[in-house]
C-alpha positions in Angstrom: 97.9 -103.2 -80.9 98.9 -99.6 -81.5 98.1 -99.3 -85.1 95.5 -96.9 -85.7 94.2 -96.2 -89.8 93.0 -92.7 -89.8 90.5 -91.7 -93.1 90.1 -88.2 -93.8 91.3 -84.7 -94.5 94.7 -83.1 -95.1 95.3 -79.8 -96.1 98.3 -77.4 -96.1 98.8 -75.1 -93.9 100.3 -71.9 -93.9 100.7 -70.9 -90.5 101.9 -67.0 -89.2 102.2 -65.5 -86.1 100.8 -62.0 -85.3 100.9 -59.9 -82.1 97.1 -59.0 -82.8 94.6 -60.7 -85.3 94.1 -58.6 -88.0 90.4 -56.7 -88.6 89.3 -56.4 -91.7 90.9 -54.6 -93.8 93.9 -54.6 -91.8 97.3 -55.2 -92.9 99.6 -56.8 -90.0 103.1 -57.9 -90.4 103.9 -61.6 -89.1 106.3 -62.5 -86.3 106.6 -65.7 -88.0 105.7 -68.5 -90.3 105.5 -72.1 -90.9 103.8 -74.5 -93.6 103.2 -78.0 -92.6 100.9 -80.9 -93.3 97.1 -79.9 -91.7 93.9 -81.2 -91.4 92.0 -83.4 -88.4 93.2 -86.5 -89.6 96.6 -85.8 -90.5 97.4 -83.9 -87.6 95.8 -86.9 -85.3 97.9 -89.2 -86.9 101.2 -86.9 -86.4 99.8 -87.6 -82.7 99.5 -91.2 -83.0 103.1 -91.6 -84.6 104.0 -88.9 -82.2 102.8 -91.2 -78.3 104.5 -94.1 -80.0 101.6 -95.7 -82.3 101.8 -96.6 -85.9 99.1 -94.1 -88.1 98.3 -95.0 -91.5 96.4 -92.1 -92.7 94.2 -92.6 -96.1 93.5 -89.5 -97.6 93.5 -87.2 -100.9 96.3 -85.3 -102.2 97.4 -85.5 -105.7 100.4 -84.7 -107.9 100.4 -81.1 -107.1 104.1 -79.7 -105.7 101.6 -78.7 -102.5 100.4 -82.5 -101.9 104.3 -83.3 -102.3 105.1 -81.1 -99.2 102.3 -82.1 -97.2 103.2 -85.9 -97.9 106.5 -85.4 -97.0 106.3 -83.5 -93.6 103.8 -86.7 -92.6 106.2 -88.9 -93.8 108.8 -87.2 -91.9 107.1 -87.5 -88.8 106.6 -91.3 -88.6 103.4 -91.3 -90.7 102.2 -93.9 -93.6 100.3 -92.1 -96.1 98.0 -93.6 -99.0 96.7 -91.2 -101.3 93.3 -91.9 -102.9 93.4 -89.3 -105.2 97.3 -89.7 -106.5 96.6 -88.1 -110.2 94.8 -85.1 -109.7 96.8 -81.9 -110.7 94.9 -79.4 -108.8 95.9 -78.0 -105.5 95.1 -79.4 -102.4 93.0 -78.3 -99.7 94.8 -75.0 -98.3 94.2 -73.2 -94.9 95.6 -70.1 -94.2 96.2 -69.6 -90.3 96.9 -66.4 -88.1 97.5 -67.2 -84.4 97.6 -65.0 -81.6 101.0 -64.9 -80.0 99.6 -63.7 -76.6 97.7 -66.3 -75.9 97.3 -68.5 -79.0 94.3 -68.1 -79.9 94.0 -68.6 -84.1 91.7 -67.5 -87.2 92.0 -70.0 -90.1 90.4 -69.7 -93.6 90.2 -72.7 -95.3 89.4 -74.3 -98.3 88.6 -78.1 -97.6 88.2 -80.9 -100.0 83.9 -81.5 -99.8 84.1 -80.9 -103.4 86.4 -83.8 -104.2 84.8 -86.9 -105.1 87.2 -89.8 -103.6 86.8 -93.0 -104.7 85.7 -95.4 -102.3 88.2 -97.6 -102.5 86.4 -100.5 -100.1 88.8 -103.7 -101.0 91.7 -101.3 -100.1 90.5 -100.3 -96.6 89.1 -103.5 -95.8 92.1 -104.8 -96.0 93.9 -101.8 -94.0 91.2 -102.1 -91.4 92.1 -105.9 -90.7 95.5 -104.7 -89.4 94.5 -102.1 -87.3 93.7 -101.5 -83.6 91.5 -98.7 -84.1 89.9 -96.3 -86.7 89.6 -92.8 -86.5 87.7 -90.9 -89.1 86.8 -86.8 -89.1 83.8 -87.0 -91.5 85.8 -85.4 -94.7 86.0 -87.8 -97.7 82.2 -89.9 -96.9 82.8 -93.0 -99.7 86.3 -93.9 -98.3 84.6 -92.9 -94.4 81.7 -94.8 -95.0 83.3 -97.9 -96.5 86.3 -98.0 -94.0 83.8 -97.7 -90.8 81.6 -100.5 -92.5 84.9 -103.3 -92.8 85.7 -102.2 -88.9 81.7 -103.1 -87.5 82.0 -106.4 -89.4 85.1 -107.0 -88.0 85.2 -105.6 -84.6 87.7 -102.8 -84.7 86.4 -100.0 -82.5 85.4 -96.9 -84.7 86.4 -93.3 -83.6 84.9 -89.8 -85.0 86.1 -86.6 -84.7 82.3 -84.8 -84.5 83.8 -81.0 -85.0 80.7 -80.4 -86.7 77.6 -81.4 -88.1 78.3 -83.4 -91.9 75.6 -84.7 -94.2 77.4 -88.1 -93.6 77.1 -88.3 -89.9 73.4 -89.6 -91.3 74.5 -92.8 -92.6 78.0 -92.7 -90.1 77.1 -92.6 -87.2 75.3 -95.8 -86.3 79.0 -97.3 -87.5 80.7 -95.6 -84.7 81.4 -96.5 -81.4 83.5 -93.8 -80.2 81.7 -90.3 -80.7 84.3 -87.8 -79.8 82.3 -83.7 -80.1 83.6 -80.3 -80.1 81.3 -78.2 -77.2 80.2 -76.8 -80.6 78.8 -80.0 -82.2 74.9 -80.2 -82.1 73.1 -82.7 -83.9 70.0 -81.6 -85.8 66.7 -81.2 -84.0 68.1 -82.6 -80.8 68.2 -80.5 -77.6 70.6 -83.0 -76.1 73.0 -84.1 -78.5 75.1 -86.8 -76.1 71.4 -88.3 -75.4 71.1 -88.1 -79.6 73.9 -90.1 -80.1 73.4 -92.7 -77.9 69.7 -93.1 -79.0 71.6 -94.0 -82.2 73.4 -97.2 -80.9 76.8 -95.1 -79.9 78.4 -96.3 -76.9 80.4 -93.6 -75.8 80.4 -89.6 -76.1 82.8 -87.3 -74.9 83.0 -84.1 -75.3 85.6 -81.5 -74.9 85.9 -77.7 -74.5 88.7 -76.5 -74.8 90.2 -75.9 -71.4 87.5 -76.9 -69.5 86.8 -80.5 -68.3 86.3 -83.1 -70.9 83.0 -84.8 -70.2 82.1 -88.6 -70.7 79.1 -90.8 -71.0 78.7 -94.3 -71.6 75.8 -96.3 -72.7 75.0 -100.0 -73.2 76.7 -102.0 -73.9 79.7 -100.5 -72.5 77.6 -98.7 -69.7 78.1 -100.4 -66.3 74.9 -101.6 -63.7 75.3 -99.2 -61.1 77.0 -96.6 -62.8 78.8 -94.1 -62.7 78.5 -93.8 -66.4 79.1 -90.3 -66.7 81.9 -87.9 -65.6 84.5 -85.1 -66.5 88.1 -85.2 -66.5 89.5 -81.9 -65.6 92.6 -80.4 -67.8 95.7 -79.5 -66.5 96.1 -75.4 -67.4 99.1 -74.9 -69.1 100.1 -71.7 -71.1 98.5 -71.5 -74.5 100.6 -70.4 -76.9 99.4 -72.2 -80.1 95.6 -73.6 -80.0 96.0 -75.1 -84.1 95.2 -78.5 -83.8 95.2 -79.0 -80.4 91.5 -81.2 -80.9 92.9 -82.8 -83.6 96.3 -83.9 -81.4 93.4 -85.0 -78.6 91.6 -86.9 -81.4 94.9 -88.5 -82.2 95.7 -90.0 -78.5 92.4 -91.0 -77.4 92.7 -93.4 -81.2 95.6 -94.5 -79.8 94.7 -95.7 -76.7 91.5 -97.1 -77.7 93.8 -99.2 -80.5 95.9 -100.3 -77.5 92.8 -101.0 -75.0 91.8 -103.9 -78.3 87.8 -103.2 -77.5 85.7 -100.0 -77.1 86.5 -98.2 -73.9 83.8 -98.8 -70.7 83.8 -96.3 -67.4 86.7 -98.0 -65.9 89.2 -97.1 -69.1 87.8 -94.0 -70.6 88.9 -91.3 -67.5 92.3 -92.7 -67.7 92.0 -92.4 -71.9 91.0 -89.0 -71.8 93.6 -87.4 -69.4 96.5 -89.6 -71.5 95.3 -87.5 -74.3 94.6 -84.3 -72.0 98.5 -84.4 -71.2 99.5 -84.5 -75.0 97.2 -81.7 -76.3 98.4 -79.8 -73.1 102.0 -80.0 -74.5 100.5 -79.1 -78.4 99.1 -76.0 -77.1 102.1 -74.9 -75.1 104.4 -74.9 -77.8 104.9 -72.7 -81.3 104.5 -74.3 -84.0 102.6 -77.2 -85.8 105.8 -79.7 -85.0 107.2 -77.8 -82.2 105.3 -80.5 -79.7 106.4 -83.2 -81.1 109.9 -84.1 -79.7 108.9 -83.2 -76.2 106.2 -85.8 -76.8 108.2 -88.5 -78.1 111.1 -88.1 -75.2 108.4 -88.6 -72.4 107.1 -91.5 -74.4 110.6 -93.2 -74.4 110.8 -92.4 -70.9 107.7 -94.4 -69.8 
């Protein structure tokens, strides 16, 4: 199955280029700009449409002409959107973003949506998680999160989080998950070792990226195999990095994808081959300019397979 139901953020994104990041109280004139549909879950579903899955992506936008844009770039690029949130007039969440041109390195203000309160909206997303193959949640929007990862335990749909960061959620969601994918930044409270945290939580599988560095696994009953290994890296192909936004989120977005086609949580025998299929796509996100630039070169070697 490749369809993958992804609950979460989406922002807008205004996006410039700069030969040098500007210090504060700097004034630097942009090489170039962009505004696009942002956000980890949005931008892991553009990945999903992107290596040839099918991403419904449940979120919270409103009526505003911003949410309109943002809805229509996803749209655009082979995304189904459902909007929780469809009458609010206010803005939605906004990022502004300055990346490096020499070596794509970015700076992003944001302004997400933890002060929204989105309706749960269980009966929907039980229903949405039936027909799916996987889903993939980044910890923004907790009802909707929290009902979504409940319908796929009862059912048996693997569950996938984006662990950027630490969330006041991540208490109730993460013995829901199966598939705990972490920033080299994420830590979880009061644990020295947060991959041995999360599987003394019930999680079967860690990974953990950083940034060009190898990506690092671990699996744990009842996934983990007698014998082993259980454990390992999967080194990343350098590439020239010309545009780092979103890259984890593009990552998030593959690994979804394959774990949607794979039908069951991944074991040691699937995950390596998991984590360098989505290795190869975030290698082509960062070596392009721009938050859709990657996309087409994406789709052609996915039509060529």
């Amino acid at each position: 199955m490749r369809d993958v139901l992804l609950v979460g953020l989406c922002t807008v994104d205004l996006v410039q280029w700069v030969t040098e990041l500007p210090a504060p109280g700097d004034k630097v004139q942009s090489a170039g700009m962009n505004v696009a549909a942002g956000g980890p879950a949005a931008n892991a579903a553009v990945a999903v449409a992107a290596a040839g899955g099918r991403p419904t992506l449940v979120t919270a936008l409103g009526r505003h002409p911003l949410a309109a844009l943002a809805r229509a770039d996803l749209e655009e690029c082979g995304v189904r959107v459902i909007d929780l949130d469809p009458s609010r007039a206010e803005p939605p969440a906004l990022s502004a973003v300055a990346v490096r041109e020499s070596d794509g390195e970015r700076t992003v203000v944001s302004r997400n949506a933890s002060a929204l309160a989105v309706p749960a909206a269980a009966d929907l997303l039980e229903d949405l998680v039936a027909g799916a193959g996987a889903l993939l949640l980044d910890g923004h929007h907790p009802r909707p999160a929290l009902a979504a990862a409940g319908a796929a335990r009862v059912r048996g749909v693997p569950v996938v989080l984006d662990a950027g960061s630490w969330k006041r959620v991540l208490d109730e969601l993460l013995p829901l998950v199966d598939v705990c994918a972490c920033s080299a930044a994420f830590a979880v409270p009061g644990a020295h070792d947060p991959v041995a945290a999360l599987h003394g939580l019930g999680i079967p599988v860690v990974t953990r990226t950083d940034g060009p560095r190898p990506v690092r696994w671990s699996c744990a009953p009842p996934v983990a195999v007698a014998g082993g290994p259980n454990t390992g890296a999967e080194p990343v192909t350098p590439v020239p990095a010309r545009d780092t936004l979103g890259a984890g989120d593009v990552w998030h977005g593959v690994l979804a994808l394959g774990v949607a086609c794979l039908g069951r949580v991944p074991g040691p025998a699937e995950l390596p081959s998991l984590i360098r299929a989505a290795n190869d796509v975030a290698g082509l996100r960062v070596s392009h300019v721009g938050p859709r630039a990657w996309v087409a070169p994406v789709r052609d070697r996915e039509e060529t397979r």
